[in-house]
Each structure stands twice: as structure tokens, then as C-alpha cells.
The first five atom37 places (N, CA, C, CB, O) and aatype in JSON, in Angstrom:
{
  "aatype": [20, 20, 20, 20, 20, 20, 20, 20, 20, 20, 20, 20, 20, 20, 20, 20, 20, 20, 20, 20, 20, 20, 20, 20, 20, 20, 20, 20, 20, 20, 20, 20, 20, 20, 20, 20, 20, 20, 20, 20, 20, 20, 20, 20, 20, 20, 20, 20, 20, 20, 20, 20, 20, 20, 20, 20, 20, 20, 20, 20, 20, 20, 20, 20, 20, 20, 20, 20, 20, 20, 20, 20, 20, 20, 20, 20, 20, 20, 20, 20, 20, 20, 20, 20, 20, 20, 20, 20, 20, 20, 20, 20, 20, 20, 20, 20, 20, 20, 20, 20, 20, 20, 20, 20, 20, 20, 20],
  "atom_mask": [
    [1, 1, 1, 1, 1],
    [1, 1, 1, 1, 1],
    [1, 1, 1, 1, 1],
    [1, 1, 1, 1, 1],
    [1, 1, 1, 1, 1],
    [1, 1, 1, 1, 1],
    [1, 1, 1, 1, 1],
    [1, 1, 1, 1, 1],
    [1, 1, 1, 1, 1],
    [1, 1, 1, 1, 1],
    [1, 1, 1, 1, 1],
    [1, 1, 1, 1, 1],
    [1, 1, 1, 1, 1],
    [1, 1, 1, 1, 1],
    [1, 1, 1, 1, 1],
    [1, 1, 1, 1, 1],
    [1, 1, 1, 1, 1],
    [1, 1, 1, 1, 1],
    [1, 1, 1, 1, 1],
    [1, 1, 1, 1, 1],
    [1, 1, 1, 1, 1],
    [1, 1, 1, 1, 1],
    [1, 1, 1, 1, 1],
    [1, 1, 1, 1, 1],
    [1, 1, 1, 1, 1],
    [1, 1, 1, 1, 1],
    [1, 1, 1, 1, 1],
    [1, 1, 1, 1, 1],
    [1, 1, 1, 1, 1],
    [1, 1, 1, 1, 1],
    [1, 1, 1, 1, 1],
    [1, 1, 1, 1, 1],
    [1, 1, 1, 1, 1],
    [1, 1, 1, 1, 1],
    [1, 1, 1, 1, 1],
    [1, 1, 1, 1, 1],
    [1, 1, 1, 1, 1],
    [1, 1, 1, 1, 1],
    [1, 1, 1, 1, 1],
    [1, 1, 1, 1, 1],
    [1, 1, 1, 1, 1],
    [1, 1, 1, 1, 1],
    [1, 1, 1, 1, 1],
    [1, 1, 1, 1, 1],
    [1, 1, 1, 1, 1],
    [1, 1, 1, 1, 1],
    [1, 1, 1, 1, 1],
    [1, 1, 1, 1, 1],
    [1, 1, 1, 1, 1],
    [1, 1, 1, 1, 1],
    [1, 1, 1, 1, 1],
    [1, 1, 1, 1, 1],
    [1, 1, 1, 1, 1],
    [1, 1, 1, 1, 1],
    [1, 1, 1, 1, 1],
    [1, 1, 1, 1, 1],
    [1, 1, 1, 1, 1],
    [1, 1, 1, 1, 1],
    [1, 1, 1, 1, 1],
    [1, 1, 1, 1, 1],
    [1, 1, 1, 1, 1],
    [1, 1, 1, 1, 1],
    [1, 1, 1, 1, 1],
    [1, 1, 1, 1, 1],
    [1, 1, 1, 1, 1],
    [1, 1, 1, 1, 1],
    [1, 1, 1, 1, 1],
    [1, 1, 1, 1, 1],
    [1, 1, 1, 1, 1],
    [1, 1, 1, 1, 1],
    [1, 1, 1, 1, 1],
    [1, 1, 1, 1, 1],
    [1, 1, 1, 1, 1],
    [1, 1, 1, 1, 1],
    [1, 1, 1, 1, 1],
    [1, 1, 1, 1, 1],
    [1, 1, 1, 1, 1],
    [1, 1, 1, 1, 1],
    [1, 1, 1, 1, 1],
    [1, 1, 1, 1, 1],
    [1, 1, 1, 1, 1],
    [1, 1, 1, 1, 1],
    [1, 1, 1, 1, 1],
    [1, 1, 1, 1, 1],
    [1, 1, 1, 1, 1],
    [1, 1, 1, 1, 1],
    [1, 1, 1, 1, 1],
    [1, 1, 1, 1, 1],
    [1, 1, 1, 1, 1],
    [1, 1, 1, 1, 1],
    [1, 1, 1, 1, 1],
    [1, 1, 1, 1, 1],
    [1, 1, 1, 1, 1],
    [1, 1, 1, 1, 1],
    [1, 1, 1, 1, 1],
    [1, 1, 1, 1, 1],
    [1, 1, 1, 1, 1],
    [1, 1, 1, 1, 1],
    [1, 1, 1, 1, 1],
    [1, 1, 1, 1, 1],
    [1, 1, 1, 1, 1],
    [1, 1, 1, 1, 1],
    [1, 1, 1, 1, 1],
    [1, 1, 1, 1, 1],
    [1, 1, 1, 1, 1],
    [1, 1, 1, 1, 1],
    [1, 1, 1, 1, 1]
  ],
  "atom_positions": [
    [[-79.92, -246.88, 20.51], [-80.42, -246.01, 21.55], [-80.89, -244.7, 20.93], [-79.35, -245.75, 22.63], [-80.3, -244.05, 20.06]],
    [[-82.06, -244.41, 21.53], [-82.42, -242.93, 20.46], [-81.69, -241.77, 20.6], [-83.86, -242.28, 20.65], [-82.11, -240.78, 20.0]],
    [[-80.54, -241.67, 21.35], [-79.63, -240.02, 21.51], [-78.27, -240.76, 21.29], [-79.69, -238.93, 23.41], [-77.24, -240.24, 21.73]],
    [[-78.22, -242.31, 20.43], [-77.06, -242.29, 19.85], [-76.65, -241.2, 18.5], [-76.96, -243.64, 19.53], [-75.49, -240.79, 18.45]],
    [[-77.41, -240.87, 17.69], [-77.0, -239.48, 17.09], [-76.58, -238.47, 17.41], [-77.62, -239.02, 16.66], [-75.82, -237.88, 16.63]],
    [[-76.95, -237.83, 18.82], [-76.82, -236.87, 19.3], [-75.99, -236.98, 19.69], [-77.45, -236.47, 19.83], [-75.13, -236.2, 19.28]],
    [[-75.64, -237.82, 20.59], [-74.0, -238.62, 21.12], [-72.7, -238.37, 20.43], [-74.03, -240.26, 20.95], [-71.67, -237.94, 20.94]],
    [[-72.94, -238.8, 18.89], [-72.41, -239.09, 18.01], [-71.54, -237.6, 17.54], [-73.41, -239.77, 17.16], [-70.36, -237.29, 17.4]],
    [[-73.07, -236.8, 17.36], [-72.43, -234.94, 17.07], [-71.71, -234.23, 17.9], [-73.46, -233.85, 16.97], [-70.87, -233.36, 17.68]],
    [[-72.4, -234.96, 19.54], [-71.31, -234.23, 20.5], [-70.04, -234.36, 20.65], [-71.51, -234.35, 21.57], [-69.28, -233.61, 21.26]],
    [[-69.64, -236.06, 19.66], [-67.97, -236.58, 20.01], [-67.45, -235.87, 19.05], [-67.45, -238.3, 19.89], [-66.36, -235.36, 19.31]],
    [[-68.1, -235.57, 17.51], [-67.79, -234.84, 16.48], [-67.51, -233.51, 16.67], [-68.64, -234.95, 15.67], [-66.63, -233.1, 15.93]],
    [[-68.17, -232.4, 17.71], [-68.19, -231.22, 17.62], [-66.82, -231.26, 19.06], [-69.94, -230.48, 17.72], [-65.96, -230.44, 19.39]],
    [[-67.14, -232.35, 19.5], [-65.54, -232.09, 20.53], [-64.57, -232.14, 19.87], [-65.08, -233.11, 21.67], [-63.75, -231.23, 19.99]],
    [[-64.36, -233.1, 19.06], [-63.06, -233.66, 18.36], [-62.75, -232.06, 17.47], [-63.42, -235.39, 17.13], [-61.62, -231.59, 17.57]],
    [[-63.69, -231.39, 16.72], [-63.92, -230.2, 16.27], [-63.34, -229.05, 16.85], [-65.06, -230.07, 16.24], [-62.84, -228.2, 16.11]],
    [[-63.37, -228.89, 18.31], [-62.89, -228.06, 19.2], [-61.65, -228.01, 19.51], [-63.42, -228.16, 20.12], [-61.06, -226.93, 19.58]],
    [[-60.87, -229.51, 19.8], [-59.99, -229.72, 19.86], [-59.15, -229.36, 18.79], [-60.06, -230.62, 20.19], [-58.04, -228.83, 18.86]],
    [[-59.84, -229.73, 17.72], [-58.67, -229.2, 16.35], [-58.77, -227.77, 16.45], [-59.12, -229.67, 14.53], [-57.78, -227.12, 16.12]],
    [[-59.72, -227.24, 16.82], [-59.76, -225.48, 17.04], [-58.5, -225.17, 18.03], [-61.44, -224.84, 17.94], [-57.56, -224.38, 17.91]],
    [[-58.73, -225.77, 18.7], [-57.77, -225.16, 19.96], [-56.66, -225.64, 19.11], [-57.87, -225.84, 21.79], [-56.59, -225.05, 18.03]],
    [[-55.67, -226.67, 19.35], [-54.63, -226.9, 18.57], [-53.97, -225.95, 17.64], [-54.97, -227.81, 17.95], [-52.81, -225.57, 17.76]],
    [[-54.99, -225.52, 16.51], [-54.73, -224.4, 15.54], [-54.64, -223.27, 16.4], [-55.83, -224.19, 14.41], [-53.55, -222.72, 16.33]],
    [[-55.19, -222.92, 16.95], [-55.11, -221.34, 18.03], [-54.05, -221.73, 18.45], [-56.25, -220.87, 19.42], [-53.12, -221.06, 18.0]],
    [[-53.8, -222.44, 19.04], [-52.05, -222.37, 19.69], [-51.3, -222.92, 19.05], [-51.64, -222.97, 21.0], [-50.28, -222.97, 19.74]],
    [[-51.01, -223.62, 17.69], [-50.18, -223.32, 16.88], [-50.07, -221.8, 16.22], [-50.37, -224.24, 16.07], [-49.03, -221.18, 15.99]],
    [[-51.15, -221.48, 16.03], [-50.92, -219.97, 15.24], [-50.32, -219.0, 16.65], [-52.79, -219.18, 14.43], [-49.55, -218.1, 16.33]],
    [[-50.64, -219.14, 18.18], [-50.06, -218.53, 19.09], [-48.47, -218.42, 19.22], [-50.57, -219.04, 20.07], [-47.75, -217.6, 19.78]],
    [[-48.17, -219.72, 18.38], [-46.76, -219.8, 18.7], [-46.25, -220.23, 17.17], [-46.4, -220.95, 20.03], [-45.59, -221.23, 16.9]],
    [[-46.84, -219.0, 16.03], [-46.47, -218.98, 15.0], [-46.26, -220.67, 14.29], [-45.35, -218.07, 15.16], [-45.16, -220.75, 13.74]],
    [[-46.9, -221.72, 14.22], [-46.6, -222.71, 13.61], [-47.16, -221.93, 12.42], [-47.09, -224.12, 14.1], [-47.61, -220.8, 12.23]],
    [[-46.83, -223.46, 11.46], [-47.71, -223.32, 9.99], [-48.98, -223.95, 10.15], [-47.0, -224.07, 8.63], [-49.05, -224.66, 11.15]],
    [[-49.73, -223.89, 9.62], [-51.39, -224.43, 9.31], [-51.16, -225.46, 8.16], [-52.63, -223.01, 8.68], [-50.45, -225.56, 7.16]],
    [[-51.98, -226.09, 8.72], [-51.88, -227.8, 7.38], [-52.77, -226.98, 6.79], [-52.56, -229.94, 7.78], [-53.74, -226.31, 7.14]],
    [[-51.98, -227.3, 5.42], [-52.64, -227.16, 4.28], [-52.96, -228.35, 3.33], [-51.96, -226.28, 3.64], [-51.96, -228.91, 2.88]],
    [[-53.93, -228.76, 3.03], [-53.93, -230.22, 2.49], [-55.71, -230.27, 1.35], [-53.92, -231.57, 4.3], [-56.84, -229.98, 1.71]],
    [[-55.38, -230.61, 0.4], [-56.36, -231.21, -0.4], [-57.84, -231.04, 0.49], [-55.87, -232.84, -0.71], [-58.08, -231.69, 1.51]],
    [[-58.62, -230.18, -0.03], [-59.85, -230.43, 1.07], [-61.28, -230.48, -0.08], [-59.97, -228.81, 2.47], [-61.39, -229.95, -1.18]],
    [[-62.19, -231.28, 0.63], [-63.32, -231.14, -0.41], [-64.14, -230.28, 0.3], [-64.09, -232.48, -0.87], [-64.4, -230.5, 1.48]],
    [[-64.63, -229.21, -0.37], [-65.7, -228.2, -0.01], [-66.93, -228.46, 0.83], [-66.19, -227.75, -1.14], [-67.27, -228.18, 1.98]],
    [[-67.66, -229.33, -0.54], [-68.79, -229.56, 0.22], [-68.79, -230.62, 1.1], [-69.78, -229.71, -0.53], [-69.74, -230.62, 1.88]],
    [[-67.82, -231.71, 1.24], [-67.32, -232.54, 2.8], [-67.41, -231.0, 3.79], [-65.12, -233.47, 2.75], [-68.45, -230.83, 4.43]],
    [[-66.65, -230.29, 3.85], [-66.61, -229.46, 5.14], [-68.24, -228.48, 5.29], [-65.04, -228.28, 4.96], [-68.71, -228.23, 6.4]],
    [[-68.74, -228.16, 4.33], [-70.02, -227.37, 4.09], [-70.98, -228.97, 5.1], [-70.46, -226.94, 1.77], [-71.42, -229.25, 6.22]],
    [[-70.9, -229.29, 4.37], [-71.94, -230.54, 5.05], [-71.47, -230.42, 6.6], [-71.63, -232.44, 4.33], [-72.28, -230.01, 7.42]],
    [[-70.26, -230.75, 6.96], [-70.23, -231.04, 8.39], [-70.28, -229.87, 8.94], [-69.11, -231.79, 8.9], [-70.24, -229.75, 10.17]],
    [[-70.41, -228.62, 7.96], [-70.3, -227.52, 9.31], [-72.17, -227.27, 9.46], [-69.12, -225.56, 8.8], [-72.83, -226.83, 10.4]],
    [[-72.55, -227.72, 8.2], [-74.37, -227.72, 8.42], [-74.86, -228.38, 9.56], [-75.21, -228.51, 7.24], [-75.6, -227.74, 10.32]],
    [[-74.5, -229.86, 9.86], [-74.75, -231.09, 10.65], [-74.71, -230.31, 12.08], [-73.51, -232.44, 10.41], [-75.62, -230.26, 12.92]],
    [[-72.66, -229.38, 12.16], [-72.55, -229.12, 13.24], [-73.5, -227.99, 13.96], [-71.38, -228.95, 13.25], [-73.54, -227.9, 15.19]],
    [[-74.14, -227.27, 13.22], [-74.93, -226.04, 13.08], [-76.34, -225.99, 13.35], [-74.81, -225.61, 11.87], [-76.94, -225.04, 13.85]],
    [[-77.05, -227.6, 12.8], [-78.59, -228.09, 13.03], [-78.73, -227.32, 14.25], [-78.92, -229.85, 13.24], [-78.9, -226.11, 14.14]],
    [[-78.7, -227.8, 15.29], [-79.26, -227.27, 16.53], [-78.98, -226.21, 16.93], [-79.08, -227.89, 17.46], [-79.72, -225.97, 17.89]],
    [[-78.3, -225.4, 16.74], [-77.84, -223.66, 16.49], [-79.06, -223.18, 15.86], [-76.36, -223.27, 15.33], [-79.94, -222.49, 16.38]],
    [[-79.01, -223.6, 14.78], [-80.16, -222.7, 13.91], [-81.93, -223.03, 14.42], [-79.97, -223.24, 11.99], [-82.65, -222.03, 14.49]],
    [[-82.21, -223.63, 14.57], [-83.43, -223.49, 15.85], [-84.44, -223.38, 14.71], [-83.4, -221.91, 17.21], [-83.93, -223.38, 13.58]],
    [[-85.82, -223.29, 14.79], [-87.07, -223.34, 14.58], [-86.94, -221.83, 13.8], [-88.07, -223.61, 15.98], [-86.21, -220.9, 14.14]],
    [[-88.05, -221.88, 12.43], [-88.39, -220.59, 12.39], [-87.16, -220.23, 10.58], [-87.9, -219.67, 14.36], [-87.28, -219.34, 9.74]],
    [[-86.23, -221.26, 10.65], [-85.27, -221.32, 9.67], [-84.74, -222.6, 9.16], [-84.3, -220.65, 10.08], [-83.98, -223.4, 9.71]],
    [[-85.6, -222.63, 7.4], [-85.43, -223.71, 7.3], [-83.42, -223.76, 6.63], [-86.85, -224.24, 6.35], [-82.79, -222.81, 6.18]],
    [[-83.13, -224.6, 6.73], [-81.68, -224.99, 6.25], [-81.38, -225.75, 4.73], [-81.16, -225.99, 7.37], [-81.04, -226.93, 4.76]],
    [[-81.5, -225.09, 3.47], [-81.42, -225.84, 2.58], [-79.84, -226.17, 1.95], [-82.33, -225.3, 1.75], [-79.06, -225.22, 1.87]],
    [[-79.45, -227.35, 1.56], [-78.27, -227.86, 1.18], [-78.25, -227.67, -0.34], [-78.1, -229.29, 1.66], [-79.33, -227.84, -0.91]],
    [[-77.19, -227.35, -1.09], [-76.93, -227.66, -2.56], [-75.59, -227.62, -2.82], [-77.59, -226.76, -3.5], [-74.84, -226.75, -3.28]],
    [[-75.37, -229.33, -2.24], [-73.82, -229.2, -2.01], [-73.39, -229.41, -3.98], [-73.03, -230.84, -0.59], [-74.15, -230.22, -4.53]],
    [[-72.98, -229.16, -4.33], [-72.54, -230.31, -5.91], [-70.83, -230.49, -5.62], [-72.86, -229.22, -8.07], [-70.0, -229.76, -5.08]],
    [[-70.77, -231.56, -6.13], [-69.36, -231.5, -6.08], [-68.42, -230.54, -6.56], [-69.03, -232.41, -6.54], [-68.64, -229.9, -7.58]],
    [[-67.23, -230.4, -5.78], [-66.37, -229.3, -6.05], [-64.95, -229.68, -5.99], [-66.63, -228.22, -5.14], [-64.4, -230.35, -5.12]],
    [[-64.44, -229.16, -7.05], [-62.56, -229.54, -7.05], [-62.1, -229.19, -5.71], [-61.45, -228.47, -8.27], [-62.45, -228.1, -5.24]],
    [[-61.29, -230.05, -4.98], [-60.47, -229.78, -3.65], [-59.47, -228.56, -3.57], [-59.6, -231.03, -3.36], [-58.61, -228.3, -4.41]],
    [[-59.76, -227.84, -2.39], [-58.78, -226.5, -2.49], [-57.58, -227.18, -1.56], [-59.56, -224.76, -1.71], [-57.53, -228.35, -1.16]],
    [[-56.91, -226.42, -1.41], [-55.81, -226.41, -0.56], [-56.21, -225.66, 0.31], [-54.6, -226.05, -1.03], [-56.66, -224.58, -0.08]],
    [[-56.21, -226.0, 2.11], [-56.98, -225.7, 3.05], [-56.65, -226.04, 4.15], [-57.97, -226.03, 2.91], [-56.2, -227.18, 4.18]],
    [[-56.68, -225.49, 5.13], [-56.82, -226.37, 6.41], [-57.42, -226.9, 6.99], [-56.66, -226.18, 7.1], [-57.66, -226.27, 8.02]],
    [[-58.11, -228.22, 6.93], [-59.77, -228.36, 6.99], [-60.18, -228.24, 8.39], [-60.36, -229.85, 6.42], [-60.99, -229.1, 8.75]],
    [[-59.75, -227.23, 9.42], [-60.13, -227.32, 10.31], [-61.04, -226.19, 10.21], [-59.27, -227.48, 11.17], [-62.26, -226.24, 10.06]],
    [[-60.19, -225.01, 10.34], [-60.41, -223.97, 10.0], [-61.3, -223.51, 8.77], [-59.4, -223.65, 10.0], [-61.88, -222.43, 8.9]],
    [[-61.45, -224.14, 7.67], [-62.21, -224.33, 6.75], [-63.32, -224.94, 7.1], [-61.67, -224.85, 5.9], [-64.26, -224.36, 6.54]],
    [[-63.6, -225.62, 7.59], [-64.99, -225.97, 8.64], [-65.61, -225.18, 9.55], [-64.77, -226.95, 9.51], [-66.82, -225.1, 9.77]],
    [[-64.4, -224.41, 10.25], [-64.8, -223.53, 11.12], [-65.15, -222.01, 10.53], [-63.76, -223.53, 12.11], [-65.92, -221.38, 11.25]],
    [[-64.65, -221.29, 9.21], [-65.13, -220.6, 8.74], [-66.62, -220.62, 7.87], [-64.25, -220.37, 8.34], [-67.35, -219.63, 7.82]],
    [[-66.89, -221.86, 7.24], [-68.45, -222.05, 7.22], [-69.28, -222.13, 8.16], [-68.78, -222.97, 6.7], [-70.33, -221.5, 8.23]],
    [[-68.79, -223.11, 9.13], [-69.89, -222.89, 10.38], [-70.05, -221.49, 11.04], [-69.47, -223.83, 11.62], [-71.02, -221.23, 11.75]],
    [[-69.04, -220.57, 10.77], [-69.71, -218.73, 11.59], [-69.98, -218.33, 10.86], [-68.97, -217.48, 12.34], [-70.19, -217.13, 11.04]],
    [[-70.29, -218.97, 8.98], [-71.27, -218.07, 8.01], [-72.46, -218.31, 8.25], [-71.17, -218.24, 6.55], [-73.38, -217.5, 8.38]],
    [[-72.5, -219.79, 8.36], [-74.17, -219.94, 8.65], [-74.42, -219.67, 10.18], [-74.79, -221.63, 8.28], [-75.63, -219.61, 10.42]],
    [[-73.93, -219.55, 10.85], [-74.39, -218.98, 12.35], [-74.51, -217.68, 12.22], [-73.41, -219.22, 13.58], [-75.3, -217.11, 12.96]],
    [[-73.86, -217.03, 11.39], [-73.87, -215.74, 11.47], [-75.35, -215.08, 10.09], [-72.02, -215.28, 11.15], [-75.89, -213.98, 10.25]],
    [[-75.68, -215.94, 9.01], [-76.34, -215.67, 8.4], [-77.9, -215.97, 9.23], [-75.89, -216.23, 7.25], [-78.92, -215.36, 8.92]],
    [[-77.86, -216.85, 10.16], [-78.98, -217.28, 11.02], [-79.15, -216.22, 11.83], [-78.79, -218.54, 11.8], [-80.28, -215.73, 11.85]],
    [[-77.99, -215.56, 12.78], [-78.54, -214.02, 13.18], [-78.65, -213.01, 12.7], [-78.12, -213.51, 13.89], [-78.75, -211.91, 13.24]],
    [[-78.63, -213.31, 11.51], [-78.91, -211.92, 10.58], [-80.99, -212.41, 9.92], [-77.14, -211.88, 8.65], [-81.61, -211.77, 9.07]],
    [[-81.42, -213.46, 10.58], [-82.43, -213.85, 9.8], [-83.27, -214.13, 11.44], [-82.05, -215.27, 8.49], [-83.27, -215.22, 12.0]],
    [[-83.95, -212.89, 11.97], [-84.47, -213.01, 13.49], [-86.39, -213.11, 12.97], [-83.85, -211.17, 14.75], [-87.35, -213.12, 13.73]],
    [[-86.4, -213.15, 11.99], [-87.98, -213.51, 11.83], [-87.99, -215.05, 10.9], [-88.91, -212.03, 10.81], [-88.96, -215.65, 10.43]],
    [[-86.93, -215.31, 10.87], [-86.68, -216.62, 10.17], [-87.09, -216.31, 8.84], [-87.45, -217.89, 10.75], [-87.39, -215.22, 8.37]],
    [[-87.04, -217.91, 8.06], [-86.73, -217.29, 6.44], [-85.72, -219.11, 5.94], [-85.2, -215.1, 6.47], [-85.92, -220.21, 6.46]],
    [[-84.95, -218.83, 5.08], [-84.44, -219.78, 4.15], [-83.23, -219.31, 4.31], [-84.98, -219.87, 2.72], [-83.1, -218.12, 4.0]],
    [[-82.05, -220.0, 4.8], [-80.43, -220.37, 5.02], [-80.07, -221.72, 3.51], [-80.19, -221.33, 7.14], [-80.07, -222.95, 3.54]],
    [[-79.95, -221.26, 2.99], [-78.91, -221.54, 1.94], [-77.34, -222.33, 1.71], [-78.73, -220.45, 1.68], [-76.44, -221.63, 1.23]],
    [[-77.17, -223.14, 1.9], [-75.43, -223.14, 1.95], [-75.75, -224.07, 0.6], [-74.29, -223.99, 3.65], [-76.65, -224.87, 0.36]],
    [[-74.55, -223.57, -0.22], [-74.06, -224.06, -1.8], [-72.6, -224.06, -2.17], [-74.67, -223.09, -2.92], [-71.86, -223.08, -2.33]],
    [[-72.34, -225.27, -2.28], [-70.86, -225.54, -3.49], [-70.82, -225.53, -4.93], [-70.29, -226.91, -3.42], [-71.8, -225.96, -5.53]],
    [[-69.83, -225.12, -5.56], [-69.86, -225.2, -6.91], [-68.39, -224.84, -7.0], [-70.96, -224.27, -7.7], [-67.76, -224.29, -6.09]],
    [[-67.73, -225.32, -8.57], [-66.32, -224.66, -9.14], [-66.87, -223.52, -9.6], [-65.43, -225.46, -10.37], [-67.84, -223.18, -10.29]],
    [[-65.46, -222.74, -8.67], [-66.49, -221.38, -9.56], [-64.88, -220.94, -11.13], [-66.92, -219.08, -7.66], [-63.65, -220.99, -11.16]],
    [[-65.71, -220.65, -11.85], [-64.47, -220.49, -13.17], [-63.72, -219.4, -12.58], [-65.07, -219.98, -14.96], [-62.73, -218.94, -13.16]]
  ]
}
């Protein structure tokens, strides 16, 4: 079906929310945050995917994921802090222009 993709991002960006919320009210009621093995550019990619239609016409979106050693992370929140860089680097770019997102080990 042609808006099975779209379908697809909306079950992704719910399931996304849900882990948002969860973390907000664990941190409301002082839990700990999973911390667990995370790959960078896995979360860079999905917070790009989640972001496509945010960033709108006028800005192109270039990727340079390379692989990167796994941090210790919460990959929720670690998803969710890339996705308000590039939302936030997209309103900082109102005549449009080139959005950037890049992984690397850094030494």
C-alpha cells in the first residue's frame, strides 16, 4: 500500500514517545535510566528518519553515519537528544541550506 511507510514511521515515532514518557516518569520518580551498549549512528539514523518530515523543503539532509564504538547510553533519550539537534539546527537554517548529521570515534 503506498502510506505503508508512513504507517510504519508513525508506529515507530509512537513507540518513540512512549519510551519518552516512561523515562519522564521514571526520572519523575527518581528511577535510574538504562544504560546499555548503544550504537551511535543506529540512533543518528533513526532520529534522521524520525525528523524527514520536520525538516520540510528548502533543507537538504545529508547523512555520514561511519561506524562508531557503542557508548553507554540510554537509547531512548539518546535518540531523543539527536532528534532536537537536528530540529533545532533546521530552525536555526530559515532560508534553508545543508543539515549535516555525522558519526565518528572521536580519539
Amino acid at each position: 500500500h503506498p502510506a505503508a511507510g508512513r504507517l510504519a514511521a508513525a508506529l515507530k515515532a509512537a513507540q518513540r514517545a512512549a519510551d519518552l514518557t516512561g523515562k519522564l516518569l521514571g526520572f519523575a520518580r527518581k528511577n535510574q535510566l538504562l544504560a546499555v551498549p548503544v550504537r551511535v549512528e543506529d540512533a543518528a539514523a533513526e532520529a534522521v528518519a524520525l525528523a524527514a518530515p520536520a525538516v520540510g523543503g528548502g533543507v537538504a539532509v545529508v547523512t555520514r553515519l561511519a561506524p562508531a564504538g557503542p557508548v553507554l547510553a540510554d537509547p531512548t533519550l539518546l535518540n531523543q537528544a539527536v532528534l532536537n539537534l537536528i530540529l533545532n539546527a533546521r530552525a536555526a537554517m530559515p532560508g534553508g541550506g545543508t543539515l549535516t548529521v555525522a558519526t565518528a570515534d572521536a580519539d
